[in-house]
One Martini backbone bead per residue (centre of mass of N, CA, C, O) as a GRO file, in nm:
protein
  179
    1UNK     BB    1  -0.751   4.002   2.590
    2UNK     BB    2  -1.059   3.925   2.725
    3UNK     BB    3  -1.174   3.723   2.909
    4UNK     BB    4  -1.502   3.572   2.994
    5UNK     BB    5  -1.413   3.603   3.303
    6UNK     BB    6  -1.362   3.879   3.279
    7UNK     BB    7  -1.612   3.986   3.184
    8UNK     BB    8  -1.771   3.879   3.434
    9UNK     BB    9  -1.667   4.043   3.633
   10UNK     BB   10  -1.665   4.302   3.554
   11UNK     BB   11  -1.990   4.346   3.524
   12UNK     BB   12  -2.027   4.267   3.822
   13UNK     BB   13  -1.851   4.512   3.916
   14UNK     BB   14  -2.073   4.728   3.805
   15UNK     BB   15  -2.341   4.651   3.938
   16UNK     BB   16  -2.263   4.658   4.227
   17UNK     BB   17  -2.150   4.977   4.222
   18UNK     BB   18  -2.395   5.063   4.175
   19UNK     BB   19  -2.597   4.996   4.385
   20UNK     BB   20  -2.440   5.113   4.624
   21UNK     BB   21  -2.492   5.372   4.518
   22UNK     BB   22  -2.764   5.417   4.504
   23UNK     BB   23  -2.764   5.307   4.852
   24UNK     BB   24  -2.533   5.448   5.003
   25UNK     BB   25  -2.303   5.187   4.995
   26UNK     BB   26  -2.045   5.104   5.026
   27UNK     BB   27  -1.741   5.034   4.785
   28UNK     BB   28  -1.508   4.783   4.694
   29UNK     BB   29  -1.326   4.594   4.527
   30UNK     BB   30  -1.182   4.333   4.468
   31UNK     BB   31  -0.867   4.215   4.463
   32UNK     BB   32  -0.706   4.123   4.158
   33UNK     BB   33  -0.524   3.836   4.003
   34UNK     BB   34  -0.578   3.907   3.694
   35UNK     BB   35  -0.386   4.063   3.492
   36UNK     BB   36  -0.605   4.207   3.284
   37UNK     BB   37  -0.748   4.332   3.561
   38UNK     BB   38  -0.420   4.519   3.606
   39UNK     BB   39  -0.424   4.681   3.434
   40UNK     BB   40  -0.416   4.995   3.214
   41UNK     BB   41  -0.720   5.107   3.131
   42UNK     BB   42  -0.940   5.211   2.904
   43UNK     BB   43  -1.314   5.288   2.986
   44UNK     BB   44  -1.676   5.207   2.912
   45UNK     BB   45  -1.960   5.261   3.041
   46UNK     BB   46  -2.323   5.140   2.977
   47UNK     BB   47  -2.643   5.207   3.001
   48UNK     BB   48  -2.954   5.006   3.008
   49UNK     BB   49  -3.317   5.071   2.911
   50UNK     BB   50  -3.516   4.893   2.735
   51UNK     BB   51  -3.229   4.963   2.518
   52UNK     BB   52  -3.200   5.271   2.642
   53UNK     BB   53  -3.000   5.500   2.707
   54UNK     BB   54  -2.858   5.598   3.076
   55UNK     BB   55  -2.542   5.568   3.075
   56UNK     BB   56  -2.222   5.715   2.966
   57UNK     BB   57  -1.890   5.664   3.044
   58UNK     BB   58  -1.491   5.755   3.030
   59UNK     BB   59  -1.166   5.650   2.973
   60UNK     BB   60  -0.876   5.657   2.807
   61UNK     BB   61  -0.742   5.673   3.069
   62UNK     BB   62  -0.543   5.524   3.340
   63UNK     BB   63  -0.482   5.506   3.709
   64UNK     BB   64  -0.579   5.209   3.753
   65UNK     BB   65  -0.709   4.900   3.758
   66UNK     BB   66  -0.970   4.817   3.571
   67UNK     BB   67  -1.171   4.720   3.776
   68UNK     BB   68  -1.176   5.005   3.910
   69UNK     BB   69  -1.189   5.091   3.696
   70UNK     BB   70  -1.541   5.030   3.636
   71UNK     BB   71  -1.627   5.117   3.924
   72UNK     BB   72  -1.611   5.406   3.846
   73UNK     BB   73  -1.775   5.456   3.567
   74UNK     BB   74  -2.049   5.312   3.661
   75UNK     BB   75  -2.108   5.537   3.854
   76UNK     BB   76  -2.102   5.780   3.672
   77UNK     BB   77  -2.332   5.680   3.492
   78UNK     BB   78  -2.527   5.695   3.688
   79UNK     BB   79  -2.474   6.001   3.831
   80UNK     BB   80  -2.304   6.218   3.578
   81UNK     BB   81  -2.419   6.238   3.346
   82UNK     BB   82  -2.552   6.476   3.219
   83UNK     BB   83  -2.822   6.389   3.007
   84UNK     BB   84  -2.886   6.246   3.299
   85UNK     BB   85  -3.059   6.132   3.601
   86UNK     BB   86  -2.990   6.007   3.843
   87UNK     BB   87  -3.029   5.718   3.954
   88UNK     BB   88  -3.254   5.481   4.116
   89UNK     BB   89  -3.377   5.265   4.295
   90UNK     BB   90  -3.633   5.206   4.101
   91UNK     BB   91  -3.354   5.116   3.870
   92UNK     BB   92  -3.245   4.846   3.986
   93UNK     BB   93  -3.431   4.592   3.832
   94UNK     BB   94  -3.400   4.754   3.521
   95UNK     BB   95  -3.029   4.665   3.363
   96UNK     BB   96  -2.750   4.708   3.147
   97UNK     BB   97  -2.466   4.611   3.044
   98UNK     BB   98  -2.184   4.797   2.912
   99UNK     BB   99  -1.836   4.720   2.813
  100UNK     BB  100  -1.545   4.913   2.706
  101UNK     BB  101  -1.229   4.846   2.604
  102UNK     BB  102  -0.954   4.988   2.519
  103UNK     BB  103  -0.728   5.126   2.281
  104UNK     BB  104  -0.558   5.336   2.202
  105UNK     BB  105  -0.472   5.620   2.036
  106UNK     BB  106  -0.507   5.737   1.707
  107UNK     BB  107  -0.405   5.958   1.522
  108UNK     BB  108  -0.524   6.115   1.212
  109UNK     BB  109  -0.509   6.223   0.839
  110UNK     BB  110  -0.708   5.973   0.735
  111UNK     BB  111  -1.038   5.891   0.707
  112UNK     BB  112  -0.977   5.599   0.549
  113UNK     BB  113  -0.902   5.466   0.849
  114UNK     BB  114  -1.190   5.442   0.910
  115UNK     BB  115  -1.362   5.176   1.103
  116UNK     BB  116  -1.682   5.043   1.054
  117UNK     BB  117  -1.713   4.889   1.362
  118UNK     BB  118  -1.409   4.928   1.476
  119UNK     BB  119  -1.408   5.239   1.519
  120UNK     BB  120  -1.350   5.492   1.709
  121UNK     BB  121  -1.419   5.847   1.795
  122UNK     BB  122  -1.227   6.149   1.877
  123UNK     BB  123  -1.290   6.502   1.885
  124UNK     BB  124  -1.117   6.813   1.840
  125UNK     BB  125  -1.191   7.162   1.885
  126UNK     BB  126  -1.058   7.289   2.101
  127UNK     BB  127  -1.298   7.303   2.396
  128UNK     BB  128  -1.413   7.044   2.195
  129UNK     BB  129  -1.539   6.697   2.279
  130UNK     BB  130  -1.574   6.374   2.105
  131UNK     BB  131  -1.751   6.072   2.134
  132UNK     BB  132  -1.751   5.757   1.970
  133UNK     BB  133  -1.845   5.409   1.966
  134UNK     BB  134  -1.792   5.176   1.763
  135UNK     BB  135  -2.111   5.063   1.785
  136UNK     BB  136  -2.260   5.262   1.716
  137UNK     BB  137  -2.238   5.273   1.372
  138UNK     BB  138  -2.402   5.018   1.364
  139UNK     BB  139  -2.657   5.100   1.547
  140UNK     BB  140  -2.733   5.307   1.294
  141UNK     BB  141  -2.613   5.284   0.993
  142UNK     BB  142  -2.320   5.427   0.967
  143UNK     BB  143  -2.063   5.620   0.803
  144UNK     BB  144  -1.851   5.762   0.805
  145UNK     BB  145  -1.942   6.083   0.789
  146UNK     BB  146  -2.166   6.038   1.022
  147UNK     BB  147  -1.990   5.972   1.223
  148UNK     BB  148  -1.840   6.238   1.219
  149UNK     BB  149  -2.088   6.422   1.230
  150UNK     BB  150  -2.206   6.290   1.517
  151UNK     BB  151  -1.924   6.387   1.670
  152UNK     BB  152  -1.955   6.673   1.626
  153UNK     BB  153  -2.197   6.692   1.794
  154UNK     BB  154  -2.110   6.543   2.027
  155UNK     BB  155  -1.929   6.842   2.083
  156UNK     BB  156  -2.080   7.109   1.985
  157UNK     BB  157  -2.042   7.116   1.659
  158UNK     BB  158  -2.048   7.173   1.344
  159UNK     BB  159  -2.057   6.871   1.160
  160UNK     BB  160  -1.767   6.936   0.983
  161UNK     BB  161  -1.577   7.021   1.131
  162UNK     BB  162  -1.339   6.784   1.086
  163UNK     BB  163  -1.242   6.941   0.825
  164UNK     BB  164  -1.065   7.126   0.966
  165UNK     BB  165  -0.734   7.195   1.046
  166UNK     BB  166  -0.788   7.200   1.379
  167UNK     BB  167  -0.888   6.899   1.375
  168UNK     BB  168  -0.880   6.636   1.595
  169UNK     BB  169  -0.836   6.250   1.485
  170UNK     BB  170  -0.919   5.944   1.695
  171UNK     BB  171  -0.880   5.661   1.729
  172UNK     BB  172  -1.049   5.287   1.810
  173UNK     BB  173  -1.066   5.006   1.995
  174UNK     BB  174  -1.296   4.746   2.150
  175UNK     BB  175  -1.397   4.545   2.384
  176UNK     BB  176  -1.712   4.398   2.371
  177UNK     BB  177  -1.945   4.347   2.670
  178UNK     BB  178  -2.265   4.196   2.776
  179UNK     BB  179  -2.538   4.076   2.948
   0.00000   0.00000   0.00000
């Protein structure tokens, strides 16, 4: 668990690297001595703007240490999210971020292991991958079977696809805050 004082670091640390990466200027986070900003964490940042998504990047695994990744998922979330045109310097008065720190993954063979608002969910089934995070199903109102189905429309699916005995499904849960 992430304490407040890491919540609001790591927050820090990812709204500098977009600012720096938008303005085309160096960033790299200063090096971190609280234990759990060192571990080796998968998160996915997101940005929003008056409220609605601009950009949400993620790995679930990371090969840095989490404030790293969070200044890495950042700048990528500002610049390469496929669905949106890379942030501009005119959008840096007005975005708001939320950092999703993750836990491993576990692949699940009963759909009623997955906990709406606790578990995001993520879909493989052949070269087609799709990801959604924990908050979602809550913040639109969706059942398990929603989710499922909406998780696999993110992926590029079929909406039934989960239910295919070659789609492999992961759940996790995310430690979530936002500024």
């Amino acid at each position: 668990m992430l304490s407040k004082n890491d919540a609001t670091v790591l927050l820090k640390i990812a709204r500098e690297a977009i600012i720096h990466h938008i303005r085309n200027e160096d960033y790299s986070p200063t090096p971190r001595e609280e234990k759990a900003l060192n571990e080796h964490s998968g998160c996915f940042v997101t940005i929003k703007r008056g409220g609605h998504l601009r950009g949400c990047i993620g790995n679930f695994q990371s090969q840095q240490p989490l404030y790293q990744e969070v200044s890495t998922m950042a700048v990528a979330a500002a610049s390469q999210d496929p669905r949106f045109q890379p942030m501009t310097l005119e959008e840096l008065d007005n975005f708001e971020l939320e950092i999703t720190v993750l836990s491993p993954l576990e692949k699940i063979d009963d759909i009623n292991q997955i906990k709406v608002g606790t578990h995001g969910i993520y879909i493989i089934k052949g070269h087609n991958r799709g990801v959604l995070l924990p908050q979602v199903a809550t913040e639109y109102g969706w059942d398990r079977e929603t989710f499922l189905r909406q998780t696999c429309i993110k992926a590029g699916l079929p909406e039934n696809s989960w239910q295919l005995p070659d789609a492999e499904i992961y759940i996790f849960s995310g430690q979530i805050f936002s500024e």
